[in-house]
N, C-alpha and C positions, 0 to 999 in steps of 0.2 A: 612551453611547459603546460601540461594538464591543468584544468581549470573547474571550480564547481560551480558550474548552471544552473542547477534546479534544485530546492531543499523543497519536501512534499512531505506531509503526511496525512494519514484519515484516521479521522479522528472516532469515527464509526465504521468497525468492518464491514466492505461492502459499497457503502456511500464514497462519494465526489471528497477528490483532495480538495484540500488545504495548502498553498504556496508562501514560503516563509523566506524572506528577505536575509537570514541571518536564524541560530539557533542554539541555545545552549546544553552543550552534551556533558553527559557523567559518564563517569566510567563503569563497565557491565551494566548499562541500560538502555535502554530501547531510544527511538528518538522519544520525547515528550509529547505525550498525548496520541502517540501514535497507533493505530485500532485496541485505543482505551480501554472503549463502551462495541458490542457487540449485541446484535440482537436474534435475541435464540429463536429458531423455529422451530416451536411445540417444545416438551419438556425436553431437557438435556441432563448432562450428567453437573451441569456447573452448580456449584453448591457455594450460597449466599452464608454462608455458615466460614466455611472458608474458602474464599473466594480462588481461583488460582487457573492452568489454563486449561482448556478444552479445545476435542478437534474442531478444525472448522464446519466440518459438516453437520455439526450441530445450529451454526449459525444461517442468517442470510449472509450470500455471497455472492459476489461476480459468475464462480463458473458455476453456479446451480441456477443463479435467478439472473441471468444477462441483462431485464427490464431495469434494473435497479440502477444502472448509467444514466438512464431519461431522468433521473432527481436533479435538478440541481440543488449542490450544497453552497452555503455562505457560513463562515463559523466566525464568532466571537474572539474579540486577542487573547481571553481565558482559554481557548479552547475546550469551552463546556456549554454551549450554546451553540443549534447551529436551524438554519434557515433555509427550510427545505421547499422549493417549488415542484410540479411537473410540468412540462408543455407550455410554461406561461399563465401554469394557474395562478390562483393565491397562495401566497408563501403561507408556511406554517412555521413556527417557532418552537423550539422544543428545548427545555432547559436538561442535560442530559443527565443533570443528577436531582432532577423534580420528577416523580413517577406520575403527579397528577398534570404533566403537562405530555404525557406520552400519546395517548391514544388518539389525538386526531391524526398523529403522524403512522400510526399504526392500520388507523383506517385508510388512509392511501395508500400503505403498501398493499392491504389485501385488494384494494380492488386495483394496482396496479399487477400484481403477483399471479392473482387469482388462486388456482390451483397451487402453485409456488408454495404458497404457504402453509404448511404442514399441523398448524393448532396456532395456542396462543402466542403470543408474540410479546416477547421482554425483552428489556436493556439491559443490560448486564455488566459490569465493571468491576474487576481484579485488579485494586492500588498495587502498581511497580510491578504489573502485568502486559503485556499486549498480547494481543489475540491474531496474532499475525499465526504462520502456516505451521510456524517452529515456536519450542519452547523457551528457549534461550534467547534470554536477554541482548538480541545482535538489531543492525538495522542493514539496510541492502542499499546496492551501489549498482548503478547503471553506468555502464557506457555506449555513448550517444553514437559512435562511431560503427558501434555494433550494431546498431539499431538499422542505422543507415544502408549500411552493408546487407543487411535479411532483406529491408526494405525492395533494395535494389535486385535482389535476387527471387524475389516475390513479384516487382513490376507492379509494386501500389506500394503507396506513402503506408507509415507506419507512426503513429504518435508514442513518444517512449512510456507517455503516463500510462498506455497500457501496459507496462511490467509492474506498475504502480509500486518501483522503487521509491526510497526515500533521498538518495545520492543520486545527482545525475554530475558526468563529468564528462570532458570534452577534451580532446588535444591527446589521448591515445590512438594507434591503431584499432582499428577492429580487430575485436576477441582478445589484444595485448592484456586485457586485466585478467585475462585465466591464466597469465603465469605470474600472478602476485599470489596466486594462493598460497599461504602458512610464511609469507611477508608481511611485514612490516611498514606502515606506510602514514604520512601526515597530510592533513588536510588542512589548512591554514598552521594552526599553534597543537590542534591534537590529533595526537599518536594514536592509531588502529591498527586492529591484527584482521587481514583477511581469511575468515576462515573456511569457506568453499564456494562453490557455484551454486547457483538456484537455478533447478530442473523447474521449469514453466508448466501450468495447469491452463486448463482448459478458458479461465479468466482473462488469458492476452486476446485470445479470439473474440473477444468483444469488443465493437466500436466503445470508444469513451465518449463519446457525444450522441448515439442512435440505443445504446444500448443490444443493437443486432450484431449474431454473430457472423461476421462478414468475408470468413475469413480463418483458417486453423494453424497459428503458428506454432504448437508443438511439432505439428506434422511438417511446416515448411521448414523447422529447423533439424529437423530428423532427416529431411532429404538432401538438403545445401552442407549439412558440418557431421552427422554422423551422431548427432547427440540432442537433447531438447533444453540445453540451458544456457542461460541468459541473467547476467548479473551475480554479484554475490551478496555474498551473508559476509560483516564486519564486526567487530567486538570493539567496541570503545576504549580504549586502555587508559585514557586520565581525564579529568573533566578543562572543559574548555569552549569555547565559541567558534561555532563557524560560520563563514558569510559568503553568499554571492561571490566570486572573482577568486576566492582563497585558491592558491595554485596548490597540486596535487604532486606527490613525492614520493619516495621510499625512504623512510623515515634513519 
């Protein structure tokens, strides 16, 4: 039977996951803490007034700024802290809802970014928002079998944290989860509705450890299957826990 391997999130769009042993889901919500806090380059349209969501290409991000992989992150069990290095420098600590603890971390992106960065740089955070690619309150689902399968058909290893899914599952075929779409399906004790695939951006083509791009998996996916997506989009239907090992179903 299908199995759940990996529970991730980022807790800052852009920046290094977060691996979580176990997690508790509500229902119509994103995973918890999941690209919370976002940080906007130069003015945007996002309004502190009322806070809500905004495209990504307002923010920093994987497929604009690929540098932003060489961070490593470490986050706090609030997930509101999180402990950013480069290259083995000296960590920086950034408390993500303290504005006077922001700029030393803001100074490393620029001079990590360079040009990258477009103006000022701010944190940004919409309570029972994320700043993921879509508006709607979903989280996304990898399968590992999939991954393998591109891998193999590419002729170089593939890391799945590049789809930088929040679900990773194992003990399907490859591509078998594109016909769960507008199914019904449980992952340990809770019930989700798959609601379609996720068409990949230029952000898989980045190493997760080099931050280079090494590599164009829309394009190898357009060549090997006819289409460029990978993973879906889920909607949570009742609140519940899930853990490591919870086998996976059609509800």
């Amino acid at each position: 039977m299908p199995q759940l391997t990996a529970i991730t999130r980022f807790p800052v769009k852009g920046l290094g996951p977060e691996q979580l042993p176990h997690v508790e889901l509500t229902a119509n919500a994103t995973l918890p803490h999941d690209r919370a806090w976002a940080i906007e380059n130069g003015p945007s349209p996002f309004d502190d007034r009322a806070p809500g969501h905004v495209k990504k290409k307002h923010f920093l991000m994987l497929a604009g700024q690929a540098e932003l992989a060489r961070l490593d992150c470490r986050y706090a069990e609030d997930g509101r802290t999180v402990t950013a290095s480069l290259d083995g420098g000296a960590p920086i600590d950034v408390q993500l809802d303290n504005a006077a603890s922001h700029p030393p971390l803001f100074d490393r992106l620029r001079t990590l970014l360079g040009d990258g960065v477009r103006g000022p740089l701010r944190l940004v955070h919409a309570p029972g928002q994320a700043m993921t690619d879509i508006a709607m309150p979903q989280i996304s689902l990898i399968n590992a079998a999939s991954v393998r399968d591109l891998a193999d058909k590419m002729g170089q290893p593939l890391d799945p944290i590049r789809f930088r899914g929040n679900l990773l599952i194992d003990g399907l075929a490859a591509w078998e989860e594109f016909g769960l779409v507008g199914q019904n399906i449980r992952i340990g004790g809770v019930e989700l509705r798959v609601e379609s695939r996720i068409r990949r951006c230029a952000a898989t083509s980045v190493n997760p450890d080099t931050g280079e791009r090494n590599t164009d998996v829309p394009a190898a996916l357009f060549e090997h299957y006819g289409h460029m997506d990978c993973g879906l989009y889920l909607t949570v239907l009742e609140d519940g826990v899930i853990a490591l090992g919870d086998p996976v179903s059609l509800a």
